[in-house]
KETOR-870912 format. One record per residue (C-alpha): x, y, z; residue in three letters. Coordinates in pm, whole numbers, plus 50000, padded with zeros to 5 digits. Layout:
N
XYZALA;...
***
This chain:
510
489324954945765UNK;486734926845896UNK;485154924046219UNK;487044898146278UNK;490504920846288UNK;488704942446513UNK;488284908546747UNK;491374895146765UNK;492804929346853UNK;490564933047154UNK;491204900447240UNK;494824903347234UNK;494594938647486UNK;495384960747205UNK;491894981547283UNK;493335016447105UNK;493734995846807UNK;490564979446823UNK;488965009646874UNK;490035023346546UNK;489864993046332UNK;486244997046408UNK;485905029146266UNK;487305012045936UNK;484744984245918UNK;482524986345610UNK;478874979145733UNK;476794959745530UNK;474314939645761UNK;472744942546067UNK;474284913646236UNK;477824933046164UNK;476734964546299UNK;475314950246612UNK;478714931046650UNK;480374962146576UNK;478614973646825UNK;479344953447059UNK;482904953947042UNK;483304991247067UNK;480894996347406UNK;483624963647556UNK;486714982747429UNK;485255018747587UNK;484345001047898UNK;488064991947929UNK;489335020847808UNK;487555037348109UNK;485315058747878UNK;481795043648016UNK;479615073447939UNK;480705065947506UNK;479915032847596UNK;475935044547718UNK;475975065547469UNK;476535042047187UNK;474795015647362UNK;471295033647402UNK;471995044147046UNK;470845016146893UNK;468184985146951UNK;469214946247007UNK;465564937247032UNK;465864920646679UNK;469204907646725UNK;468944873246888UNK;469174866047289UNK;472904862947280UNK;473034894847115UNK;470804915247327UNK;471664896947650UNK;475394909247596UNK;474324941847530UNK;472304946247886UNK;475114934248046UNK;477584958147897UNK;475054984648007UNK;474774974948344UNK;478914967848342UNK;479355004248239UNK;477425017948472UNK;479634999748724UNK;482055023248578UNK;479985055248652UNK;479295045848985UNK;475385039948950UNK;475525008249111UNK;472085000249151UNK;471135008948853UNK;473964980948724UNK;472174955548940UNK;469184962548852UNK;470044959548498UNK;472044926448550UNK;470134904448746UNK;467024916548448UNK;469564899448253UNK;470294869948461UNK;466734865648484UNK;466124856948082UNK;469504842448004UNK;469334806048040UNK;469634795547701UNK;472444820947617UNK;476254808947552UNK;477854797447918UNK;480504827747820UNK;477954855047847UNK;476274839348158UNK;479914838348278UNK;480364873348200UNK;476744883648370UNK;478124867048673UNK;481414884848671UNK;479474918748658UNK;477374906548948UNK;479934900549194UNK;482024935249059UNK;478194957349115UNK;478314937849473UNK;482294942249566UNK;481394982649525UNK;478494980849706UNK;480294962649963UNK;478164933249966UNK;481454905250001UNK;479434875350030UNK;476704883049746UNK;479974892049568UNK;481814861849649UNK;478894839449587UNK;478434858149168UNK;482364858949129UNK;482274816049301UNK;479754811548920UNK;482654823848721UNK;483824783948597UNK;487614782348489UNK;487014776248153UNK;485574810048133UNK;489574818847981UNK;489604857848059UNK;486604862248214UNK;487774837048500UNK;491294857648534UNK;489054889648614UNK;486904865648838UNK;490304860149050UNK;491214893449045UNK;488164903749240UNK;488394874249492UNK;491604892449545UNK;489914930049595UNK;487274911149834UNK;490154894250041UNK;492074924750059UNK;488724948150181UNK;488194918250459UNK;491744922750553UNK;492824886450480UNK;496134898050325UNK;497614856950272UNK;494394851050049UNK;494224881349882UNK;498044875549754UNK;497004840349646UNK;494134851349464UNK;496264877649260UNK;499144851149210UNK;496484827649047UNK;494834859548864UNK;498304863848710UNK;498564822648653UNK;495304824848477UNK;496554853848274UNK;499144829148165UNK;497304802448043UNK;494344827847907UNK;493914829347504UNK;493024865447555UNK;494944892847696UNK;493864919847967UNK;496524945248039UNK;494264962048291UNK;493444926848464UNK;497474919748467UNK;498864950448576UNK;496044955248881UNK;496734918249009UNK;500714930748972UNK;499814957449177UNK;497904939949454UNK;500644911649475UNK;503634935549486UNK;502004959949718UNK;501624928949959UNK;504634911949914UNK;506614933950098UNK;503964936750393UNK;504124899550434UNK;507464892750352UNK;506844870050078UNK;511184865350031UNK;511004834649873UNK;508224844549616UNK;510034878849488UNK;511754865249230UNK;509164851649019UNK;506894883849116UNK;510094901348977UNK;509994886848653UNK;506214888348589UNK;506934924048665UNK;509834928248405UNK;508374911948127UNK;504474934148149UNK;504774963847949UNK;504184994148151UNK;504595016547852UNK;501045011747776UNK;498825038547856UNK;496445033848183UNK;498905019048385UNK;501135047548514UNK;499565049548886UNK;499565012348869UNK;503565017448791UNK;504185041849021UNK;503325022049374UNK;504664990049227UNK;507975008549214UNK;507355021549573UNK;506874980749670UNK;509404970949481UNK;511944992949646UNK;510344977950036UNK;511344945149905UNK;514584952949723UNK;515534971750109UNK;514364936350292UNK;516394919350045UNK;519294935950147UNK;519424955949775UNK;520114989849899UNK;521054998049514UNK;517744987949387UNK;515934999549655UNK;517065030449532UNK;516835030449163UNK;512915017049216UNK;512275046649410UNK;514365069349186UNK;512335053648877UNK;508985060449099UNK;509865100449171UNK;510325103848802UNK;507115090748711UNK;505305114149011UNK;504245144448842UNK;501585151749095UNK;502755163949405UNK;501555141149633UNK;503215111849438UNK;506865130549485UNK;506385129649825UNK;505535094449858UNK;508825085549665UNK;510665111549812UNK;509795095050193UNK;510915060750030UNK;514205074049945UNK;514565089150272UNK;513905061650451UNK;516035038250188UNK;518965062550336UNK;518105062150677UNK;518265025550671UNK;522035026050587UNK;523125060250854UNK;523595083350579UNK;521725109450776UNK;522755136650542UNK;520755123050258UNK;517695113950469UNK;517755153950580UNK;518045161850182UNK;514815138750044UNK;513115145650364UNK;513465184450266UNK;512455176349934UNK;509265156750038UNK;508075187050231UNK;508555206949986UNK;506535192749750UNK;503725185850022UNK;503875222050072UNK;502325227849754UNK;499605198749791UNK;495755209749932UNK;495505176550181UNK;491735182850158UNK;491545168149846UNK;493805141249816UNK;492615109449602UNK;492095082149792UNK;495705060649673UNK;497225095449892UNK;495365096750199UNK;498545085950408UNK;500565109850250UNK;500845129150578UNK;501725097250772UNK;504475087250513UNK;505875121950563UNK;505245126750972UNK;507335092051020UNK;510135101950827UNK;510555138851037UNK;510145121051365UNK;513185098351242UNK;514835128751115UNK;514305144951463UNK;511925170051365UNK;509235160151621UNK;506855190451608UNK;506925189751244UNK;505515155151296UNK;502965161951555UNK;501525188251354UNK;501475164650994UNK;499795142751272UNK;497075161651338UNK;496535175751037UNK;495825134650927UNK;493395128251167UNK;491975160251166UNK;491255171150838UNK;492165134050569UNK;490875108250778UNK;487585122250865UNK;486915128350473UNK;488355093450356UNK;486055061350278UNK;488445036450321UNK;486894996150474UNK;486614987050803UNK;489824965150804UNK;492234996150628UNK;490675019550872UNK;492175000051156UNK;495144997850992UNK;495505033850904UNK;494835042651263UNK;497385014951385UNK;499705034051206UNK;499075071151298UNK;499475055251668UNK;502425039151600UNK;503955074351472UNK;502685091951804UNK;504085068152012UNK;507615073951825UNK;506645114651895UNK;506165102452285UNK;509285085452270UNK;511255110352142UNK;509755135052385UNK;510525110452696UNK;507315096052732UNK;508075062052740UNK;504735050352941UNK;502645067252696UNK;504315055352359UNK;504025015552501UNK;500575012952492UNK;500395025752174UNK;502885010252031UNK;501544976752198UNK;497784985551986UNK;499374990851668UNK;501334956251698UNK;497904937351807UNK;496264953051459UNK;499094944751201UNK;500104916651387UNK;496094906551329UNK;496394912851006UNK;499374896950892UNK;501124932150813UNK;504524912450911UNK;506644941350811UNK;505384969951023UNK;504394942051335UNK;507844935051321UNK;509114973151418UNK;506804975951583UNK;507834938851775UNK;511274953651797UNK;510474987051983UNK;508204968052209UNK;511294947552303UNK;513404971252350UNK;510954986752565UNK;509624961852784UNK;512614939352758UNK;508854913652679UNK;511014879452489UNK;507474874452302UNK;508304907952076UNK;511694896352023UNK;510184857751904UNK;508074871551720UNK;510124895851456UNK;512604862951491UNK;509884842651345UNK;508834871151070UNK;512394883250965UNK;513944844050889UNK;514294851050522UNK;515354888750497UNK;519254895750413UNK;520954902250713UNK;522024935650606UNK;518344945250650UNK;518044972350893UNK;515504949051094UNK;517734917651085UNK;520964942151192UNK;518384959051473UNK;517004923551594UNK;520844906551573UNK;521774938551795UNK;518944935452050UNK;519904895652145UNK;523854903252131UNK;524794939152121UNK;526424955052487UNK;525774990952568UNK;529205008652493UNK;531565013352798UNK;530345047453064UNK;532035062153339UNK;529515060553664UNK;528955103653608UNK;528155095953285UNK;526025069153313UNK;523995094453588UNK;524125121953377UNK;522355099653065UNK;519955088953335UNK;519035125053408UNK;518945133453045UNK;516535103453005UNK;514285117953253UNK;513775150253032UNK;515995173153291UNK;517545201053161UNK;521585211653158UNK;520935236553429UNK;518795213753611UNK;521225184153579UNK;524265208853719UNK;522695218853956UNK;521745185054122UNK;525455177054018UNK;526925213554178UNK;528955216653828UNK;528485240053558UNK;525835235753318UNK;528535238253055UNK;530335207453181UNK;526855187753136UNK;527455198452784UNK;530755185652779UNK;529335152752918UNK;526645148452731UNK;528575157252386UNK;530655125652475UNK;527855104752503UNK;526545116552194UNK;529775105352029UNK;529775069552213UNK;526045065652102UNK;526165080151744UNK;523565100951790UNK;523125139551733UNK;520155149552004UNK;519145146052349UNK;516035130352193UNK;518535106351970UNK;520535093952294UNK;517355085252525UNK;515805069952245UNK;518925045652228UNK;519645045652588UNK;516235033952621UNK;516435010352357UNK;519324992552457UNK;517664990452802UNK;520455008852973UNK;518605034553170UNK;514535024453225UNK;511555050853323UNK;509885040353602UNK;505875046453575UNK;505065074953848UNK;503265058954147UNK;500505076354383UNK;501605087054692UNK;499495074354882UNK;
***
């Protein structure tokens, strides 16, 4: 084996291999071993294993071996301590670099800059980040793809979803027309592009994200988180798409891959909500009881940061289930115990709260509170609207039109639903808000749902009726059969949203 097998393999992603063609390498000069070198800090640095990478780096002295040479090696220093966290120590490191490497090769100044803008993106400094990564030139081959892929991570922390997916699109274009390979590179700007395209409802642009998505090789090791929320995308856009089938089998494929707890919950909500979509309540009750039982066995206090919404995921499904204290409580235990631990930007912190609110106004709702559960609901749709979260602005859009009977709510999930399939439980819920009639009542039950509304009770409702409370049972049965529901909290919730029976806001007396 040469150096130059141990090269190419890096070069072409295979870093395991590299790794141990090193280690086969006969050493005969210096200039080998400090290319040797070399190679085996960039290969650990990938491989995530930054502290071999010191290790061996400090081992041994470039002083002798030529700027190029020694530049490279201070940069892979300062880029591994990127890995460990000690950012400004990286900086300080890099820009030492920067600061004697004008004559070296335009790839290694490349490469400096690259490391630059990452150091900065951690230390959440976007525009001295922006301004390194903006260096990067395109003919830098791979070290421009990574270059992209962090204009992505910066787009995405500023909450400019649009250029963030256009940034990961071109990271994955670059990838393309690269001469090296980067699985890492390619399977995070998969990631970032998949977990947005449902979000914005990128319909037209699935099917070409679908095949980039087919074709990577996620049997690699390193990737399996990366796999894992892909699948959990995929299945969002497979349900928009009207796929009910693949929506499935992506979420399926995603539970099977979630040996952590916290992961089987996530997939187990997706399902859940895959077969809530289509009324088969039966199956929604059995993978919502299978996502609390494996939260039940999770310690929320230390949840990695890709699981912080874990107990969001799993309150919205229970108050769609019914199960409305169940959700309150998984509500308060988010904001109460995750959030206050969790580091997340500026921009995902409003969106996280945007979305707790949105679940306690459904809690409100579902308890009667229809003036309380507007306002919230109208916050949430201001953030993701904001933000370009299309997806969640548009159910949130729809209960606000419902609600308020507001034709601005209804325009806009018009406007961001256009491409879904019809059979989308948004497009059926947005075709039945502009057509759909209330289904036929007799005037005592049509006062009796209007009582019910109100939060009264059977006795209190026979009582101002002077019947028995079991004949309010009788009537209210039958409306639960004209509705399709199965609760009191089920038929307000649609008598409200079909704007058959409104609560009026309570007025001073005075």
């Amino acid at each position: 084996m040469t150096v130059s097998d141990v090269r190419e393999a890096f070069f072409q992603g295979e870093f395991e291999r590299a790794l141990a063609l090193a280690d086969t390498v006969p050493v005969d000069d210096e200039a080998t071993r400090y290319e040797l070198t070399l190679l085996r800090a960039r290969t650990l640095i990938r491989l995530d294993q930054a502290d071999r990478a010191v290790e061996l780096l400090r081992a041994h002295s470039f002083s002798e071996s030529g700027l190029d040479a020694s530049t490279t090696a201070q940069m892979l220093l300062g880029a591994a301590y990127i890995r460990l966290g000690q950012l400004d120590r990286a900086l300080t490191l890099l820009r030492d670099a920067l600061q004697h490497a004008g004559d070296v090769h335009p790839t290694i100044r490349a490469e400096l800059m690259l490391n630059l803008g990452i150091a900065s993106f951690r230390l959440n400094d976007f525009s001295e980040a922006s301004r390194a990564l903006g260096e990067v030139p395109p003919d830098a081959d791979i070290v421009h793809a990574r270059a992209l892929e962090y204009v992505g991570w910066i787009a995405w922390a500023e909450g400019d979803y649009p250029s963030a997916a256009r940034a990961f699109h071109d990271t994955l274009v670059a990838l393309r027309a690269s001469t090296h390979a980067d699985r890492y590179v390619e399977a995070w700007a998969l990631y970032g592009l998949t977990m947005l395209a449902p979000e914005l409802l990128l319909v037209s642009d699935w099917a070409v994200l679908e095949q980039w998505l087919r074709r990577f090789d996620w049997s690699v090791s390193g990737v399996a988180q990366v796999r894992f929320w892909t699948l959990i995308a995929s299945a969002l856009m497979y349900e928009a798409l009207g796929d009910v089938r693949a929506a499935r089998e992506a979420a399926r494929r995603a539970e099977e891959l979630g040996a952590d707890p916290g992961y089987r919950v996530v997939a187990f909500c997706r399902l859940a909500a895959t077969f809530r979509a289509i009324g088969e309540h039966e199956a929604h009750a059995e993978f919502l009881g299978r996502a609390r039982s494996a939260y039940d066995a999770l310690n929320v206090r230390d949840l990695p940061t890709d699981l912080r919404l874990v107990p969001l995921y799993l309150a919205e499904e229970s108050v769609s289930g019914g199960d409305v204290d169940a959700a309150a409580a998984l509500l308060v235990r988010y904001r109460e115990v995750v959030a206050p631990s969790a580091q997340p930007s500026a921009r995902e912190l409003e969106r996280w709260s945007a979305m707790a609110d949105s679940i306690e106004a459904r809690i409100r709702l579902a308890r009667c509170d229809e003036q309380g559960a507007i306002p919230l609901f109208a916050s949430a749709f201001q953030t993701f609207s904001t933000q370009q979260y299309r997806r969640r602005a548009a159910a949130l859009a729809l209960s606000l039109a419902r609600l308020t009977g507001k034709k601005r709510y209804e325009r806009y999930a018009e406007d961001a639903l256009r491409e879904v399939a019809p059979r989308y439980w948004m497009a059926r819920e947005l075709a039945e808000l502009r057509g759909a009639g209330a289904p036929a009542l007799t005037p005592t039950e049509s006062e009796i749902l209007a009582l019910v509304v109100r939060g009264r009770t059977y006795k209190e409702i026979a009582a101002k009726r002077d019947v028995s409370w079991k004949t309010v049972g009788n009537h209210v049965q039958a409306l639960f059969r004209k509705f399709g529901v199965r609760s009191r909290a089920e038929l307000a919730a649609e008598a409200l949203r079909l704007r058959i029976v409104s609560v009026e806001p309570r007025r001073n007396a005075s």
